[in-house]
C-alpha positions in Angstrom: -17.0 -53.7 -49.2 -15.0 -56.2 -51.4 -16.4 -56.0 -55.1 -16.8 -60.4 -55.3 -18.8 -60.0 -51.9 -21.2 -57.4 -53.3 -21.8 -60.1 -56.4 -21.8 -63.2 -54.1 -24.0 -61.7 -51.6 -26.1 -58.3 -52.5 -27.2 -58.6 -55.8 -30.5 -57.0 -54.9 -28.2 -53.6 -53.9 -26.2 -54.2 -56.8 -29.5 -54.6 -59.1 -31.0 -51.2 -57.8 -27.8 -49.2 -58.4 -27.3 -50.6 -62.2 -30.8 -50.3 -62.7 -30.9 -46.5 -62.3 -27.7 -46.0 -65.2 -27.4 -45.0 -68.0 -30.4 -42.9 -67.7 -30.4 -41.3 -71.2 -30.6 -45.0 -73.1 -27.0 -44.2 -74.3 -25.6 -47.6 -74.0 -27.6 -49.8 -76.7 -27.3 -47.5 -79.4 -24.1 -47.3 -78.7 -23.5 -51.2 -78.9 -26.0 -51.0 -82.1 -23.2 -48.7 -84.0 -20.3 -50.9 -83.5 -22.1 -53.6 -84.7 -25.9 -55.0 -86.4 -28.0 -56.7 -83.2 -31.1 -57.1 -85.5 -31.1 -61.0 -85.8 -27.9 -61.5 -84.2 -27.1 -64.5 -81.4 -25.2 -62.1 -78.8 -23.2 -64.0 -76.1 -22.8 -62.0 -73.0 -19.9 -62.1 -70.3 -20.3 -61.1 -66.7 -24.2 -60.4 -67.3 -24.9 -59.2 -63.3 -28.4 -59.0 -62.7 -28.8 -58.5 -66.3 -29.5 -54.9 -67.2 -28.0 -55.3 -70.8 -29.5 -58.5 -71.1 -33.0 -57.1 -70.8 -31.8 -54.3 -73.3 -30.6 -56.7 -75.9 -33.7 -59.2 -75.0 -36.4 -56.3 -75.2 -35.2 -56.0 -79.2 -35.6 -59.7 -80.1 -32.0 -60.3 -80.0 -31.0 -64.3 -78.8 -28.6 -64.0 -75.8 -26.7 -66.4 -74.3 -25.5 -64.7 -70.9 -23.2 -65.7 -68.5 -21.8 -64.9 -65.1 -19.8 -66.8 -62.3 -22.0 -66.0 -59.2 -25.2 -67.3 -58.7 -26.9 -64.8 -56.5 -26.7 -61.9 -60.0 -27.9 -64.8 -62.0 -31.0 -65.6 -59.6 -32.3 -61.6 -59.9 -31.5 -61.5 -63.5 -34.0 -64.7 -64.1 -36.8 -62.5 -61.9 -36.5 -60.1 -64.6 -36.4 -62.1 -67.8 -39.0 -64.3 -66.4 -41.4 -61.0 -66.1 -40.6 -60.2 -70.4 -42.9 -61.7 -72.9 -39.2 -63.2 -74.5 -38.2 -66.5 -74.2 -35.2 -66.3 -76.6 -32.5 -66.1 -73.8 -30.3 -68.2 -71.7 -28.5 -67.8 -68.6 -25.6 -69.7 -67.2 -23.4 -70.3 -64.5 -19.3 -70.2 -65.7 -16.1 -68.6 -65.3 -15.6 -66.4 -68.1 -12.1 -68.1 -68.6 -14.1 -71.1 -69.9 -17.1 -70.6 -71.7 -19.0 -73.9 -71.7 -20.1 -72.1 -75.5 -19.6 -73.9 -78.5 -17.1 -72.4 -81.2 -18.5 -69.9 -83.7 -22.0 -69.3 -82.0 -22.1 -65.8 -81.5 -22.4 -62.7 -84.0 -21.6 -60.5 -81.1 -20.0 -61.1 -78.0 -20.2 -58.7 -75.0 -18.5 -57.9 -71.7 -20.1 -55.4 -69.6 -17.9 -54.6 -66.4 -15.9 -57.3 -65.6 -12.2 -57.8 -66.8 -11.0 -54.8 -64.6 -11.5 -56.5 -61.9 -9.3 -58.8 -63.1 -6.8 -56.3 -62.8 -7.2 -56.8 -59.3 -8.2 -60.4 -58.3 -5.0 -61.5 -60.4 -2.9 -59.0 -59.9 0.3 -61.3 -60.6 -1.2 -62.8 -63.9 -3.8 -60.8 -65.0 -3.1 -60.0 -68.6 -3.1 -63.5 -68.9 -6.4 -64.0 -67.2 -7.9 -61.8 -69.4 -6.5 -62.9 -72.6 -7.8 -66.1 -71.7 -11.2 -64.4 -71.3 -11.0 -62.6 -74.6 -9.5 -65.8 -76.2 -12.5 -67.5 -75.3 -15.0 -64.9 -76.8 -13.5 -64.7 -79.6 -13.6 -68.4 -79.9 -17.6 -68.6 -79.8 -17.8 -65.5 -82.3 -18.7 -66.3 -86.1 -15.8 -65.5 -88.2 -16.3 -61.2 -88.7 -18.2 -61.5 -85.4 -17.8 -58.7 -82.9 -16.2 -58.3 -79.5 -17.1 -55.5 -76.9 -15.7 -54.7 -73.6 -17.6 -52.2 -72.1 -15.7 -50.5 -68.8 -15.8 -47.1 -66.2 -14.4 -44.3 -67.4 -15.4 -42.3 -64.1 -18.5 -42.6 -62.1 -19.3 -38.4 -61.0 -17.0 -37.1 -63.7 -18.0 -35.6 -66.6 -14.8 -36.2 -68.3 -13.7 -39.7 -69.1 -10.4 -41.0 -67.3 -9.5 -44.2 -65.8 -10.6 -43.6 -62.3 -7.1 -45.4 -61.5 -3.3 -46.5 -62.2 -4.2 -49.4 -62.6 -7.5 -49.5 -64.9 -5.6 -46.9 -67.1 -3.1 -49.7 -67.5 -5.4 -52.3 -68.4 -7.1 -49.9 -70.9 -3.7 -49.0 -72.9 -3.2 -53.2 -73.1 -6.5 -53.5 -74.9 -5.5 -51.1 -77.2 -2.1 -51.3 -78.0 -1.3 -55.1 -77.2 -4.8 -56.2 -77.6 -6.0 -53.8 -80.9 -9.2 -52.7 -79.3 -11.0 -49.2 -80.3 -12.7 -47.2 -78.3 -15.8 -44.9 -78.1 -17.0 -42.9 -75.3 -20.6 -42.2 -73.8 -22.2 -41.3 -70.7 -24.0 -43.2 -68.7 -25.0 -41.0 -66.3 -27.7 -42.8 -62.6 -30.8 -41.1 -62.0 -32.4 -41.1 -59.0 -35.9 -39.4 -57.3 -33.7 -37.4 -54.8 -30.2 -37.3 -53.4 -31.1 -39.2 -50.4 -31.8 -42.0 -52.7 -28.8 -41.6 -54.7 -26.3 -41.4 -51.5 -28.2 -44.3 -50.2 -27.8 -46.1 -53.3 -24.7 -45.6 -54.5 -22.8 -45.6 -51.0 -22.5 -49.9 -50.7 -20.5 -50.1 -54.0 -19.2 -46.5 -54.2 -18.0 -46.1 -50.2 -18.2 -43.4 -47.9 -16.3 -40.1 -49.6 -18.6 -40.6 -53.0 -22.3 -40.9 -50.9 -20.9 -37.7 -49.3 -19.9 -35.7 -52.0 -22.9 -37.2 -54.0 -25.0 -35.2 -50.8 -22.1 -32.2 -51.3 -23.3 -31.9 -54.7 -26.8 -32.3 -53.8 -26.8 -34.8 -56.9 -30.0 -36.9 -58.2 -28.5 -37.1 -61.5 -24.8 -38.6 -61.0 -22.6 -38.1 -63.8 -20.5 -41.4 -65.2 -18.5 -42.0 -68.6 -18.2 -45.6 -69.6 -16.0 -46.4 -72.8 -16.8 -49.2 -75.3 -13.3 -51.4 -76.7 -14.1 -52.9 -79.7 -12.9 -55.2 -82.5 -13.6 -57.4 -85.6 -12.4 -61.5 -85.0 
């Protein structure tokens, strides 16, 4: 299944796979030590069904999130709805224009996203995502932060690019882009394997619900790196 069809039009799947990573609460800490959340206005890029949302919402940080299909952002309201926070927004934009105004942001995030670029504009796509980053780094604060936050192998327990292509992308944001990088795991849990296999098998395929049964896995391993830099 085609990646924009699983966002356009199975967000629910989508929700219940994201929901069971990161499993160890690795991620927010993470964000927390490459830059201050307490008080911040965070701006979020490509928020899904809004599993860092909620993280970032569930410590009284402001976020402005964002995504371009409708059907994530309609399971992401369910869940902020259902939070005593109000201090959140969500909105529907390509994040090649960010209907944000300049300097908003202390922090701007993008979890996931711009290596698909990699692939939906395969001819152009260094300028598609420069145009992305341009754009977040136009609604940060001057010293604000920008975060990309990307796969670094889902069941590996050693962080690669899972492909030629990704590994590309990554070397740009570093050494074109000037991007660091720190790595964590991120690592689903799930009751039993059959629920892992069942789970992961729409956005993984086939071969990984298999070896995912293989390895008789309810705890599937997955690195995840964090680019960073100061505007």
């Amino acid at each position: 299944m085609e990646y924009q069809e699983i966002y356009d039009r199975h967000a629910t799947e989508y929700d219940a796979l994201v929901n069971a990573e990161d499993c160890d609460g690795n991620l927010l800490p993470a964000l927390e030590a490459i830059a201050p959340l307490t008080g911040a206005s965070v701006l979020e890029v490509g928020a899904g069904t809004g599993r860092i949302t909620r993280l970032l919402v569930s410590r009284g940080i402001r976020v402005l999130a964002i995504d371009r299909a409708p059907a994530m952002l309609e399971v992401a309201r369910g869940h902020l709805e259902a939070m005593a926070s109000s201090d959140w927004e969500l909105l529907c934009a390509d994040a090649r224009e960010l209907p944000v105004p300049s300097g908003w942001a202390d922090v701007a995030i993008a979890g996931w996203v711009f290596g698909h670029f990699r692939d939906w504009f395969p001819d152009d796509w260094q300028g598609s995502i420069r145009r992305a980053l341009d754009e977040m780094a136009r609604a940060l604060k001057p010293g604000g932060t920008l975060i990309i936050v990307e796969t670094l192998g889902t069941g590996s327990t050693v962080p690669a690019p899972p492909s030629r292509e990704l590994a590309e992308y990554f070397n740009w944001l570093e050494t074109e882009q000037g991007l660091q990088r720190i790595v964590i795991r991120t690592d689903y849990l799930f009751p039993d394997i059959e629920s892992a296999a069942a789970t992961t098998v729409f956005f993984f395929g086939d071969t990984f619900a298999e070896r995912v049964r293989g390895e008789c896995w309810t705890r599937v391993p997955e690195c995840t790196g964090l680019w960073w830099k100061r505007t």
